[in-house]
C-alpha angles and dihedrals in degrees: 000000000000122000109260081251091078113097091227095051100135117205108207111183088318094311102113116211120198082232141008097242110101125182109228144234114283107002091079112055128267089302119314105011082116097070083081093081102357133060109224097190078079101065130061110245136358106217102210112235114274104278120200129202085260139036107269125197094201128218119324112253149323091045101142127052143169109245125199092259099018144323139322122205138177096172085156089223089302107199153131102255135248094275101055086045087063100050106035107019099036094066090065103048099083095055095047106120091227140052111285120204105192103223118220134213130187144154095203128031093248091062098057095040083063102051098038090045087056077038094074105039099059107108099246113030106118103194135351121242119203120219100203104166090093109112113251100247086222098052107024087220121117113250096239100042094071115040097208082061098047089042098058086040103054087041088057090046088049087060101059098040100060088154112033141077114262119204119178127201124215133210123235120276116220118214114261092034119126090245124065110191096245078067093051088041094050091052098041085053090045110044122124124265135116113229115197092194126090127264087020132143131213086239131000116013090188124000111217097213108230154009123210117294117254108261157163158200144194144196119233104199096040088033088212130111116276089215110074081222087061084229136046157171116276116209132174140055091341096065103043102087078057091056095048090057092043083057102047102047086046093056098033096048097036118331087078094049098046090045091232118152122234128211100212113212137182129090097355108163108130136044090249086054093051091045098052089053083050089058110040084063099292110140085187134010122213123210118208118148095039091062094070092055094044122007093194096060100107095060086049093058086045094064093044092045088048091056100042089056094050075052098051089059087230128128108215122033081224079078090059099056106123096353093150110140105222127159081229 
């Protein structure tokens, strides 16, 4: 971690990263397969796949495809389980040279109460991100789609991570839905809880903005679906505009006023692409499909990042969150 004195010191809820680019869940092995051909001592922060109470095998293939403008998935939450993380990952995690958020998957609350709650007692995971686009088995809708279920989610959650930093991720919001995010922001932020740490919040200590984008694709000649799952997640360039506006209604509506950071998350492949979603309201920024097409992007958006801000004349990139000039 850099000194506060670095212009690129990021404070997230408390939790300081030496920078704001984050790697995020899912993109980058289960936690350290990136040193390979990235250091990782360089970015800000690894986000841990996604782990569930039990060992998934994921959807058949084809699960994964390239799209015009980006990617399409259906991993189906493809993982080792709680259990094996334990055993074989957690051990690693204390000697990673970077920040580590350990990302969490569930389809009850009790599920996600299990694995946050070993989450957090594992000796080097900084902060828990919650992944709550899965669908409630009870209810067949997605946690982050209804705010009286991610309420009573992130409060539960709360509850089992006294001591540790609890970042939720929210799925995208379409436009016309009865739910707009700032709803699913606000509940996140205010959902019971009492936290006994310091710097804690009763709900959402951060908020990553946003998830991949339903989607789909079809073959003309065959007529059936290219995903095995029939339908998908898109990521990459094609989502990030969404992403921007996501942001920007989040900080703008609640995130501001309640003074919680936001990740900001969706096409980010460039620095200028890291830097719109800064200053729509974003506090970090996390790349994940264009690291498949080039691992070494991160370090790439660092040294961008580093140059705008000597630019901007400023001396911290915090002075840039939410810096967009409007008439509004």
């Amino acid at each position: 971690m850099e000194s506060r004195g670095s212009p690129l010191t990021t404070d997230l809820a408390g939790l300081l990263l030496r920078n704001p680019v984050m790697l995020a869940a899912g993109t980058a092995g289960t936690l350290d397969e990136m040193g390979s051909v990235l250091d990782l001592s360089r970015v800000g922060a690894v986000v841990t796949k996604s782990i569930t109470s039990q060992p998934r095998e994921g959807n058949a293939t084809w699960r994964i495809l390239e799209s015009k403008a980006g990617m399409l998935n259906a991993i189906g939450l493809a993982n080792v389980g709680l259990s094996d993380f334990e055993a074989h990952v957690s051990p690693r995690v204390a000697g990673m040279p970077t920040t580590v958020v350990g990302s969490v998957a569930g389809f009850s609350v009790e599920d996600y109460v299990r694995v946050a709650g070993a989450m957090g007692d594992i000796e080097g995971i900084a902060a828990v991100e919650l992944n709550v686009s899965c669908p409630n088995v009870r209810h067949g809708t997605e946690f982050g789609a209804d705010p009286r279920l991610l309420r009573d989610l992130v409060g539960a959650v709360r509850a089992a991570l006294p001591r540790t930093r609890l970042i939720v991720k929210l799925s995208p919001v379409a436009i016309g839905t009865p739910h707009g995010i700032a709803d699913l922001a606000r509940s996140a932020i205010e959902a019971g809880g009492v936290p006994s740490g310091p710097n804690l919040r009763p709900g959402a200590d951060a908020l990553t903005i946003a998830n991949t984008v339903p989607a789909m694709a079809i073959d003309p000649t065959t007529r059936r679906p290219r995903l095995a799952n029939v339908t998908g997640g898109l990521s990459g360039p094609a989502v990030h505009p969404i992403a921007v506006k996501l942001v920007y209604d989040a900080y703008r509506l609640v995130c501001r006023d309640t003074g919680t950071p936001i990740i900001g998350c969706g096409g980010v492949q460039t620095w200028e692409d890291a830097a719109e979603l800064i200053l729509a309201g974003a506090s970090a920024v996390q790349l994940g499909t264009a690291l498949f097409a080039d691992p070494r992007a991160p370090l790439q958006v660092i040294r961008g990042l580093e140059r705008w801000v000597q630019r901007q004349r400023v001396g911290s990139i915090m002075q840039l969150v939410g810096g967009v000039v409007t008439d509004a």
